[in-house]
C-alpha positions as CSV (number, residue, x, y, z in Angstrom):
1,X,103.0,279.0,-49.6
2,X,106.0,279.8,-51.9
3,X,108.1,282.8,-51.8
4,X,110.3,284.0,-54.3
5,X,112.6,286.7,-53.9
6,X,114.6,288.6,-56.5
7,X,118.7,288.6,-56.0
8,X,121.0,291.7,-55.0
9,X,111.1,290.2,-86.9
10,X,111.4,290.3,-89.4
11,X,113.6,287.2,-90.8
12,X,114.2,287.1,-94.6
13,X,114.4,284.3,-96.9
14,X,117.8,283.7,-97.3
15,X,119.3,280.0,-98.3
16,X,122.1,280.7,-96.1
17,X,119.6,281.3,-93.3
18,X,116.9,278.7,-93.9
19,X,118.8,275.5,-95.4
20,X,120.9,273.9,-93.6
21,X,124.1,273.0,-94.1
22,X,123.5,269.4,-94.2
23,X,121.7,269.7,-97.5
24,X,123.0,271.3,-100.2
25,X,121.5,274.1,-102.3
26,X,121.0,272.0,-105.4
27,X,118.6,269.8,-103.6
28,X,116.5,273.1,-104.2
29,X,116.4,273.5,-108.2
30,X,113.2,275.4,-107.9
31,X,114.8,278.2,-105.9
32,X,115.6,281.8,-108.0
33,X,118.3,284.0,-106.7
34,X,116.6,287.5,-106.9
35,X,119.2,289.8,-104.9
36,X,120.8,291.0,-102.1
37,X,119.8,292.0,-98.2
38,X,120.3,295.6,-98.9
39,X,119.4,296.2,-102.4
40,X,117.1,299.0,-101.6
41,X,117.1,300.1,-105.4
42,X,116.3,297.0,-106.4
43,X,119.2,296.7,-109.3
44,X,120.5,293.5,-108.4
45,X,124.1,295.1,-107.0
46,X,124.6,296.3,-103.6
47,X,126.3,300.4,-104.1
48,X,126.2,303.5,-102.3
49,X,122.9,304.2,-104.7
50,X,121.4,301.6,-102.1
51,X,123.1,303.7,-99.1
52,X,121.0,306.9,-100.4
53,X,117.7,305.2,-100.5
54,X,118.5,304.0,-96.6
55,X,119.3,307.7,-95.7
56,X,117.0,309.1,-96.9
57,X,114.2,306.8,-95.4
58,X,115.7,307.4,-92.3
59,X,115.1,310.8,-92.6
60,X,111.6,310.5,-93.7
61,X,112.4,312.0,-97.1
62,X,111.0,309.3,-99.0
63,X,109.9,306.0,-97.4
64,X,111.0,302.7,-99.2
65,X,108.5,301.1,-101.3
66,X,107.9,298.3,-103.6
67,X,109.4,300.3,-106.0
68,X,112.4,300.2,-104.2
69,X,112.5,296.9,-101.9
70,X,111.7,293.5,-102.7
71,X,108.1,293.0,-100.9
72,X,107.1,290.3,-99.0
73,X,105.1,287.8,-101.0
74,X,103.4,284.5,-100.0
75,X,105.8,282.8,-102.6
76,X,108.8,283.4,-100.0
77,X,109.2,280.5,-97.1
78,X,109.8,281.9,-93.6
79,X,108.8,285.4,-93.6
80,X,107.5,286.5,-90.5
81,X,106.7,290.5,-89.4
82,X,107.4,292.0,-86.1
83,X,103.7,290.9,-85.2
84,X,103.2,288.0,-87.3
85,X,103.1,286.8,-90.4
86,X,101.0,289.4,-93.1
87,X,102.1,289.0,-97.1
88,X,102.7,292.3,-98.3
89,X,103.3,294.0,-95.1
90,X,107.0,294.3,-94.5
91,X,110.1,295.0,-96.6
92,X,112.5,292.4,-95.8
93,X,115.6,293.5,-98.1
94,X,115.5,296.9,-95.5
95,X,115.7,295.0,-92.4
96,X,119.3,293.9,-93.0
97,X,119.8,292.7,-89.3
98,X,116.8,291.2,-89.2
99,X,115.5,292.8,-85.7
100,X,112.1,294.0,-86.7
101,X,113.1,297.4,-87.6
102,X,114.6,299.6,-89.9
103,X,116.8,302.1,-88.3
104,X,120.4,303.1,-88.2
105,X,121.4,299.6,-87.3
106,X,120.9,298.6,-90.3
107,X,122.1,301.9,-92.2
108,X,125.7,300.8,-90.4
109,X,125.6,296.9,-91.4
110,X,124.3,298.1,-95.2
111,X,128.0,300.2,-95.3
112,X,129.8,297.6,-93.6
113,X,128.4,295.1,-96.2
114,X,129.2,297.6,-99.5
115,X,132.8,297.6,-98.1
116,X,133.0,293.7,-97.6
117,X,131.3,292.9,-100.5
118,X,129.2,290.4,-98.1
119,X,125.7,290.5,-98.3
120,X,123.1,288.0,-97.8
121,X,121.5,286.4,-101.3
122,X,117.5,286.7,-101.1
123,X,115.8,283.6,-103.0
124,X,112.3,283.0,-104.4
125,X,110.4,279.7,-104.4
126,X,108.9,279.8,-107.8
127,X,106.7,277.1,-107.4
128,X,104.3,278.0,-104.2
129,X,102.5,274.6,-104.2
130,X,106.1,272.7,-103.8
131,X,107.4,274.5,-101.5
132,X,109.5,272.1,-98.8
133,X,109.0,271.8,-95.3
134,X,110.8,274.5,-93.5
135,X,112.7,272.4,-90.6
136,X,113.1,275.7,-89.0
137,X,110.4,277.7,-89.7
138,X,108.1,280.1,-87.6
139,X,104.7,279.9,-89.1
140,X,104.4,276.8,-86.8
141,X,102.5,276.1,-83.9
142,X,104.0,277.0,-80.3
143,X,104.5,273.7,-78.2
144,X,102.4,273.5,-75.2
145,X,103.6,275.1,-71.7
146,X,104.5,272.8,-69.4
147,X,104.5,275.3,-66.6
148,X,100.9,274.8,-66.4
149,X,101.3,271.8,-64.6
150,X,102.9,273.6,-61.6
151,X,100.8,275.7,-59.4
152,X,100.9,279.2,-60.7
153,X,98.4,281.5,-62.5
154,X,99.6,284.2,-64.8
155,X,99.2,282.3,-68.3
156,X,102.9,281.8,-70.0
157,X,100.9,281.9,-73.8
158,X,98.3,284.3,-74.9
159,X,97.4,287.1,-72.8
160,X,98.6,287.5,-69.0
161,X,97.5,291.0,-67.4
162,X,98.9,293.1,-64.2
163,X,97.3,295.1,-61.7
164,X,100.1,297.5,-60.3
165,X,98.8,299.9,-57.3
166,X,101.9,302.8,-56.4
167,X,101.3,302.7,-52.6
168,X,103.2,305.1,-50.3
169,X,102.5,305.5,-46.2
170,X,101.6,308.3,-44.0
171,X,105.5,308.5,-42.9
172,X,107.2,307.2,-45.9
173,X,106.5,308.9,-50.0
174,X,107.8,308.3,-52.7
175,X,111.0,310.7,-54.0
176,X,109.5,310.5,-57.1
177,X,105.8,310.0,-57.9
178,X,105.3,308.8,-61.3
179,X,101.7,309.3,-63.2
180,X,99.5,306.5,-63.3
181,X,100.3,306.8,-67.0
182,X,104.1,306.7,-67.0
183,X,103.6,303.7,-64.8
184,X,102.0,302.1,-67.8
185,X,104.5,303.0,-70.7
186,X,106.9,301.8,-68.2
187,X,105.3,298.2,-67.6
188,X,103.2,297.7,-70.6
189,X,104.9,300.4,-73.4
190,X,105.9,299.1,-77.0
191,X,109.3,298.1,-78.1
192,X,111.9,301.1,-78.1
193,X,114.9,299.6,-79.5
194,X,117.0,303.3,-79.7
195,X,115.6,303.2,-75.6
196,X,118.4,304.2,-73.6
197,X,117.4,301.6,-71.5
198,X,116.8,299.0,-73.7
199,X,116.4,296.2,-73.5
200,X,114.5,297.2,-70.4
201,X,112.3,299.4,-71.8
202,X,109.3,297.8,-70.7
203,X,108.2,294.3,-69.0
204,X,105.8,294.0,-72.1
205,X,108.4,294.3,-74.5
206,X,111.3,292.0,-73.1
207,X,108.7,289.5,-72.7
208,X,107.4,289.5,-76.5
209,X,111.0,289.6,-77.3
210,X,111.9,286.2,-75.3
211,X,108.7,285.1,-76.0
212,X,108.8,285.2,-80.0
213,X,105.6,287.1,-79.4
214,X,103.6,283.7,-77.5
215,X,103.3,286.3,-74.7
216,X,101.8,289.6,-74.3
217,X,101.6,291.2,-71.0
218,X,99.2,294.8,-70.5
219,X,97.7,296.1,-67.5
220,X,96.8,298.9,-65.7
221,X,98.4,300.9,-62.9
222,X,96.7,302.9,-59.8
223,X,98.2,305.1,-57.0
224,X,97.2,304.3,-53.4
225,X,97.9,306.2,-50.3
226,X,97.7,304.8,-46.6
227,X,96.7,306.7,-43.7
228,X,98.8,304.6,-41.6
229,X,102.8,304.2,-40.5
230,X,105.1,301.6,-42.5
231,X,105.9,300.0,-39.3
232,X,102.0,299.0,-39.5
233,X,102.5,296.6,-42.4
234,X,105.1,293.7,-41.2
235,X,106.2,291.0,-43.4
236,X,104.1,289.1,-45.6
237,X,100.8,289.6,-43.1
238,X,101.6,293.3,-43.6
239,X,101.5,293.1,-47.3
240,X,98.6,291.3,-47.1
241,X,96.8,293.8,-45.6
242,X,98.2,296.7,-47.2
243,X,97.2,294.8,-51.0
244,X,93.6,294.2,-49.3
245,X,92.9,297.6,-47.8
246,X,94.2,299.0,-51.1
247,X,92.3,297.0,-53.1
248,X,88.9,297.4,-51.6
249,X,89.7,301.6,-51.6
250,X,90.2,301.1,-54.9
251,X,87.2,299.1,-55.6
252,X,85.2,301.4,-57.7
253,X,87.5,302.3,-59.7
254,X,88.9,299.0,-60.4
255,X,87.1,296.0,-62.7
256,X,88.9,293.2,-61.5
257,X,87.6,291.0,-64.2
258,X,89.8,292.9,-66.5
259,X,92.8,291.1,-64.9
260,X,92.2,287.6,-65.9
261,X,93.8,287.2,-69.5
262,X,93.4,282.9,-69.0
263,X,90.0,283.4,-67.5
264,X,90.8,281.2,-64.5
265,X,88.6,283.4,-61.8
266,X,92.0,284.5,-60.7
267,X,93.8,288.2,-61.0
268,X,96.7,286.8,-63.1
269,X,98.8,289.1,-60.9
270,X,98.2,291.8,-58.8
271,X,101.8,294.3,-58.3
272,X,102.0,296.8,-55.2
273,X,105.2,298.8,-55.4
274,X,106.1,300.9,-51.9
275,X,109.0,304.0,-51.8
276,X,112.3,302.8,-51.7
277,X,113.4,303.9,-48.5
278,X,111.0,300.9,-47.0
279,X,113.3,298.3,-45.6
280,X,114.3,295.4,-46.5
281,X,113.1,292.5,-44.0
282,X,109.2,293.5,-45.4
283,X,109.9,294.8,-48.7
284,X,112.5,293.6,-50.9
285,X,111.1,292.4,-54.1
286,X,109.6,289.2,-53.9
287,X,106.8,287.0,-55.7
288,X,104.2,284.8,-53.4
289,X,100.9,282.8,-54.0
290,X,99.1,285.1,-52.1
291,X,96.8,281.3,-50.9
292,X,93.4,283.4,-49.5
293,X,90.6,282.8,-51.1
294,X,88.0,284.8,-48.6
295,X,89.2,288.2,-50.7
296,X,87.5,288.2,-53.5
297,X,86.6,291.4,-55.7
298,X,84.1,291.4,-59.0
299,X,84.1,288.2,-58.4
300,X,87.7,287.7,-58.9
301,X,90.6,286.0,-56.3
302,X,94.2,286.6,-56.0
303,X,96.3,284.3,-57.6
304,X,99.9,285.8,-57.2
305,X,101.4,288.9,-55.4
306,X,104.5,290.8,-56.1
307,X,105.7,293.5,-53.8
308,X,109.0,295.6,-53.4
309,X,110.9,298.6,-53.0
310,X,111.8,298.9,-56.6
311,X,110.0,302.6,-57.0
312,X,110.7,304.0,-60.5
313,X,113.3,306.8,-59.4
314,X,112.1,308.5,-62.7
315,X,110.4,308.5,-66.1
316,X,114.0,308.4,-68.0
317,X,115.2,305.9,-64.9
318,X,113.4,302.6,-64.4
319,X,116.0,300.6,-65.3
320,X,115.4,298.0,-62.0
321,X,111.7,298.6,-61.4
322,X,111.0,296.4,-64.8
323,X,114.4,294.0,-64.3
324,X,112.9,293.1,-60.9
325,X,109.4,292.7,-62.4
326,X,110.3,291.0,-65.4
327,X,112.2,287.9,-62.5
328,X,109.2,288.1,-60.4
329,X,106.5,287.8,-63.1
330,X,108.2,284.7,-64.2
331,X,107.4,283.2,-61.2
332,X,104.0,284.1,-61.5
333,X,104.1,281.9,-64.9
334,X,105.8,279.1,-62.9
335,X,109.3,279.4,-63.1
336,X,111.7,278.7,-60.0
337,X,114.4,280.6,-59.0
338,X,118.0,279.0,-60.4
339,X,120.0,280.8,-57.8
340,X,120.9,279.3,-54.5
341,X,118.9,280.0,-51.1
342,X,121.0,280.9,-48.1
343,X,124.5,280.6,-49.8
344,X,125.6,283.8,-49.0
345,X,128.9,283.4,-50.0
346,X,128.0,282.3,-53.7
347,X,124.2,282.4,-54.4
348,X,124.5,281.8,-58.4
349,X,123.9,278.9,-59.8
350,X,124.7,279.5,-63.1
351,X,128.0,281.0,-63.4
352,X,130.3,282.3,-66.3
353,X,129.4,283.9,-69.7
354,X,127.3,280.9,-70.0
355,X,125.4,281.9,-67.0
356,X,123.6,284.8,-67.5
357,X,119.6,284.4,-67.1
358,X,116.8,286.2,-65.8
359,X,115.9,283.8,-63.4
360,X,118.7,283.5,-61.8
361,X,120.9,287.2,-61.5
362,X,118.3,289.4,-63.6
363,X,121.2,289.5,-65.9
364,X,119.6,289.2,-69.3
365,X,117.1,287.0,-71.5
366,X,115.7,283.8,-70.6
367,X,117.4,280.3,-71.3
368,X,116.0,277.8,-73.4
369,X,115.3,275.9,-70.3
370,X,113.0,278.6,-69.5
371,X,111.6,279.1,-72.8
372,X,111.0,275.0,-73.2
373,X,108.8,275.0,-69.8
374,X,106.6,278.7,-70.6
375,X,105.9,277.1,-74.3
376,X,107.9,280.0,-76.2
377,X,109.3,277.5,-79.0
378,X,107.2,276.3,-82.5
379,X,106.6,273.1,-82.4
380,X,109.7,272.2,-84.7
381,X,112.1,274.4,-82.8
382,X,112.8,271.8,-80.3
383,X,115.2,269.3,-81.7
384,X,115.9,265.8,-79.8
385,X,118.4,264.0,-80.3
386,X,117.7,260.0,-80.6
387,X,121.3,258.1,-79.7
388,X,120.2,255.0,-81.5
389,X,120.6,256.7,-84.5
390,X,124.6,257.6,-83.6
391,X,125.4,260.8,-85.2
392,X,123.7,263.3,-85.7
393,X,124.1,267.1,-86.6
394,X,121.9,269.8,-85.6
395,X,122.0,273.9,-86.5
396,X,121.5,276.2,-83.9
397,X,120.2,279.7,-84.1
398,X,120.8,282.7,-82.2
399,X,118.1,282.4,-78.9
400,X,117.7,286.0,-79.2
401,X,115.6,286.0,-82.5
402,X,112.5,284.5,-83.6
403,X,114.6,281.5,-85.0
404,X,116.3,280.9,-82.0
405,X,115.5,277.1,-81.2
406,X,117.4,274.2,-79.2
407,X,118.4,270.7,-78.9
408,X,117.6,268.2,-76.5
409,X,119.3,265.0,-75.5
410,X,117.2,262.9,-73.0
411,X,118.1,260.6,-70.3
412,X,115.9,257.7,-71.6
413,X,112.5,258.4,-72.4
414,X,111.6,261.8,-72.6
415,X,108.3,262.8,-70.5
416,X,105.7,264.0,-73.4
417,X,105.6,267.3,-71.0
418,X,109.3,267.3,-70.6
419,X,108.9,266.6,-67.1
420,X,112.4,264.2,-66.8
421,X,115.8,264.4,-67.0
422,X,117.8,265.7,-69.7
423,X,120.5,268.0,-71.6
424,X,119.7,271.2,-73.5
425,X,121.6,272.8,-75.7
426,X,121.6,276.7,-77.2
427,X,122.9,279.4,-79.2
428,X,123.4,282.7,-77.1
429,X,124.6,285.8,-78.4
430,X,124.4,289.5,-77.1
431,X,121.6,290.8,-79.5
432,X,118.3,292.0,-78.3
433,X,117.2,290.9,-74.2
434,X,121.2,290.3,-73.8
435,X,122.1,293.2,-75.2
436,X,122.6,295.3,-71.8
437,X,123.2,293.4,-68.5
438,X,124.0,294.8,-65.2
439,X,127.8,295.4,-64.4
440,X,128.1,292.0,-62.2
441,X,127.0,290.0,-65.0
442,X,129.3,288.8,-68.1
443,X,127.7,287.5,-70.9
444,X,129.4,285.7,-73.5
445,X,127.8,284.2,-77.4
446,X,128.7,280.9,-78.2
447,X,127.0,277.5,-77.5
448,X,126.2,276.4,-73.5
449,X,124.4,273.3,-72.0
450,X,122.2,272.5,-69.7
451,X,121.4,269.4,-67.4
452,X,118.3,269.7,-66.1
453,X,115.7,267.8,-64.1
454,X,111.9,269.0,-64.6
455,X,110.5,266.5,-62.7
456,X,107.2,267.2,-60.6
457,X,106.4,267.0,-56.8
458,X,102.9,267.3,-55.4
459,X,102.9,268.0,-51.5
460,X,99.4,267.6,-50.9
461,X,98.5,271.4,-51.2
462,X,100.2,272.2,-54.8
463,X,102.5,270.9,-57.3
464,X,106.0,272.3,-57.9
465,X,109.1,271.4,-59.4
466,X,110.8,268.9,-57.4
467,X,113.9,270.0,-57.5
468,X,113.5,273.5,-57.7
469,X,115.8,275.8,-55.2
470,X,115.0,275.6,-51.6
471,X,113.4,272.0,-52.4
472,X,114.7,269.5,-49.6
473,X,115.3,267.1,-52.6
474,X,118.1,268.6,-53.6
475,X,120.6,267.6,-50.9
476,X,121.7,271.2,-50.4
477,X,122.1,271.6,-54.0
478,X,124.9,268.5,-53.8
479,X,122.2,266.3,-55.4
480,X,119.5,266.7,-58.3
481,X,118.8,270.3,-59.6
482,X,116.2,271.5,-61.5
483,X,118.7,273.3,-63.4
484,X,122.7,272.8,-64.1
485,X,124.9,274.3,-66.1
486,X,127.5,272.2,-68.0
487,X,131.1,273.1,-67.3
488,X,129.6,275.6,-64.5
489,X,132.7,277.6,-63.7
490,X,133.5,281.7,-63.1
491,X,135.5,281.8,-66.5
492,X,134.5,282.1,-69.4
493,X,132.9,278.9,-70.4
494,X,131.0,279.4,-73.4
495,X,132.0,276.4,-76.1
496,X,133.2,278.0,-79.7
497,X,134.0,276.4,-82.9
498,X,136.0,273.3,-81.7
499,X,135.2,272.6,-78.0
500,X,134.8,269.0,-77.7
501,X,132.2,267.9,-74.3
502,X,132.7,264.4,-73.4
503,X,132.5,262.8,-69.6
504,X,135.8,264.8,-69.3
505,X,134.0,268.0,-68.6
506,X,132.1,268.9,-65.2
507,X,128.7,268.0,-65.2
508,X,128.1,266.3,-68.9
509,X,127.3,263.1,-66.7
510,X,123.5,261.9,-65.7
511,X,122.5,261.9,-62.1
512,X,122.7,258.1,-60.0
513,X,120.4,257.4,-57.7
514,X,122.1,259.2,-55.3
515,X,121.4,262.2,-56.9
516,X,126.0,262.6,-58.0
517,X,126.7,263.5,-61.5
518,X,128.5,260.4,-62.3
519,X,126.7,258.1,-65.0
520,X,128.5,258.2,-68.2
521,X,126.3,260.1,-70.6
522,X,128.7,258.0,-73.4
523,X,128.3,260.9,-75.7
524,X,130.9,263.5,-77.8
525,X,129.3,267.2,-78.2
526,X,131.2,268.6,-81.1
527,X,131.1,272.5,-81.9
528,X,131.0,272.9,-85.7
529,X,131.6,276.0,-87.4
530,X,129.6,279.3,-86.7
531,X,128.1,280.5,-89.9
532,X,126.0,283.4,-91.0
533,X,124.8,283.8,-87.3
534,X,124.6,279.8,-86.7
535,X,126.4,277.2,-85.3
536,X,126.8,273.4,-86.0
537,X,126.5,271.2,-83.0
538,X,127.6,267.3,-83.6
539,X,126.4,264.6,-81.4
540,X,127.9,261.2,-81.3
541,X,127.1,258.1,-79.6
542,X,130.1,256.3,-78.7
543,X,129.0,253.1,-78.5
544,X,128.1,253.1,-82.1
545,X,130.5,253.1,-84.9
């Protein structure tokens, strides 16, 4: 049995965004420049006129148009809505920060850009049939998810649903006793971006976030009441029992076929949130294969369980009921934990501005080491380096948009499920599921690595990630990791414009059989310059000229 407990859209086409910088823009002769992010009146200048058409949108005076907005046509490369691609569906000149929405944001960065003079150029393709091969675009398909190798069973792709039940004891109530509903628009509610809690709004919306919407979690919630003392329900047994007497009281009410988005004859997850006042031995937040297959209701077994004390303390303050959830359902899609088990003194194991990620600290969004292994990246988002070819230079996007994509730089052959050793290599910034992280957690935007090892281990029962935390195989976290950061130090250790990483730094080394960071990777990481919301990352082998 594992445990896991939880530690105390729209993108316009723009050549500055889509071409790289490696190619220059006259090796595009068929592309027209037709305007400006921003030019709402659609006069080819960007002016206060433009100002007054955002203002008064925003106060539902009169709603841009394509009378006043260049329109999204099937003729651009790249455009892709808030829910997916749809010709003629969004105004992409509006949506100057490119976040999905048109709100004040973007009535502050269309002033800022009036007064800098430094807006965006939109360009047309005029000949559909020719249009190039967008290396970066996301009309692709998403790559496969390696989790589902591991033993897990909420789905990382498509559909995964949750069955929360509110329980409270005879001797213990909640403070505060939500509505079935709330619970709902708290776990499964749409994307609030002027949320005062945002980015935690809602489980459901951090995930599509993260997920470049390859994810979509909804469920249903259900309150439950126990004749019976706390002290009845001990431990894991005790949740147990309380999830199964809850369950089968609940049993007409509940289809528990409606809980199987991959159709596995598993409840993708079943939640059951106690008062907060429970103690902590039994009830701190935790995620376990719940590994009994003699309960079964409409037909349908448990897969995963995830209890805790992390009550909603009210409808306006949820902030760590979805935080917690969000950490714990991505173990139910097969993620590890990255911090460190029973290192009391310094549990992280990512540490810095780089080291911010869900998995580890519930700090913010998830890591492209993360994102590679659930399957949230197109199929030409993941860039790999080859060293035979010596130098090569790659363009990073922000993580935290649907561009955001990643380079990886294996240690010999590269498993085909990416189940082996290698670098990775990201652009993080602040925006969206970074955008607000708890007080103990810094968060920095520049460029970070990672040395990972994804490789697989099957006991006999299940299959795992070998070196995940807790795993004997990692030598007390001296040896192999599933997860490393590069440079992993309590500074600030994000790499700008500049930073050189060679087999100077701590960490850019491959393990030795003894499981030391001391192999030679015999490669130079070079940070390039950081343009229009990218960065430049160069990657020589030394050993050829």
């Amino acid at each position: 049995m594992q445990i896991h407990f939880r530690r105390s859209i729209s993108l316009i086409c723009s050549a500055t965004l889509f071409i790289s910088s490696a190619v220059p823009l006259s090796a595009f002769a068929e592309w027209e420049h037709i305007g400006f992010m921003g030019d709402l009146n659609n006069d080819k200048e960007l002016n206060v006129a433009d100002l007054v058409v955002m203002k008064r949108h925003l106060l539902g005076i009169e709603p841009i148009t394509d009378s006043n907005s260049y329109h999204v046509h099937n003729s651009f490369i790249g455009i892709h809505g808030a829910d997916g691609f749809q010709a003629g569906e969004y105004f992409v000149t509006a949506d100057i920060n490119q976040d999905g929405a048109v709100d004040i944001f973007d009535f502050i960065q269309l002033r800022k850009d009036i007064v800098n003079n430094s807006a965006l150029w939109v360009w047309q393709w005029q000949n559909e049939s020719t249009v190039p091969d967008d290396p970066l675009e996301e009309n692709g398909e998403f790559i496969g998810a390696s989790v589902n190798d591991v033993y897990k069973f909420m789905p990382s792709q498509g559909n995964g649903r949750m069955l929360i039940i509110y329980a409270d004891f005879a001797d213990c109530k909640f403070n505060y006793l939500p509505t079935t509903d709330e619970i709902e628009k708290i776990a499964f509610g749409d994307e609030k971006t002027d949320s005062n809690l945002y980015p935690w709004e809602s489980i459901s919306a951090f995930f599509k976030r993260s997920s470049k919407g390859a994810f979509e979690l909804s469920g249903k919630a259900y309150h439950y009441s126990t004749g019976n003392s706390v002290n009845n329900y001990y431990q894991v047994k005790g949740q147990k029992a309380l999830l199964t007497e809850a369950c089968k009281a609940l049993d007409n009410q509940i289809n528990f076929k409606d809980f199987d988005g991959d159709n596995d004859g598993y409840i993708d997850t079943l939640v059951l949130i106690v008062p907060g006042q429970t103690s902590n031995d039994t009830w701190w937040p935790a995620s376990v294969q719940f590994a009994d297959d003699k309960y079964i209701y409409d037909g349908m077994k448990i897969g995963h369980m995830i209890t805790g004390n992390c009550q909603i303390n009210s409808f306006s303050d949820y902030r760590d009921f979805v935080s917690t959830l969000t950490h714990e359902t991505g173990h139910c899609m097969g993620l590890p934990d990255y911090y460190r088990y029973d290192k009391s003194q310094d549990a992280d194991g990512l540490h810095g501005t780089a080291g911010s990620e869900l998995m580890d600290d519930t700090g913010g969004d998830l890591s492209c080491v993360s994102k590679l292994h659930l399957g949230w990246y197109k199929t030409n988002q993941v860039q790999v380096y080859d060293s035979s070819s010596g130098t090569q230079t790659f363009t990073l996007y922000s993580a935290q948009t649907l561009k955001g994509n990643t380079i990886i730089i294996p240690y010999g052959e590269l498993d085909n499920r990416y189940h082996s050793e290698y670098m990775m290599i990201e652009y993080t910034t602040k925006q969206a599921n970074n955008s607000s992280p708890p007080w103990y957690v810094s968060i920095g935007e520049g460029i970070r690595i990672y040395h990972v090892d994804a490789s697989l281990y099957n006991n006999g029962w299940w299959t795992s990630f070998r070196y995940a935390s807790g795993s004997k195989f990692t030598d007390n976290y001296e040896g192999r990791r599933f997860i490393r950061l590069i440079d992993d130090t309590k500074s600030d250790n994000i790499y700008k414009t500049g930073a050189v990483i060679n087999g100077n730094i701590a960490g850019f080394h491959w393990y030795d059989n003894k499981g030391r960071q001391t192999i030679d990777t015999g490669l130079t990481i070079e940070i390039g310059e950081k343009k229009n919301d990218t960065y430049t990352v160069t990657i020589k082998n030394n050993n050829i000229n």
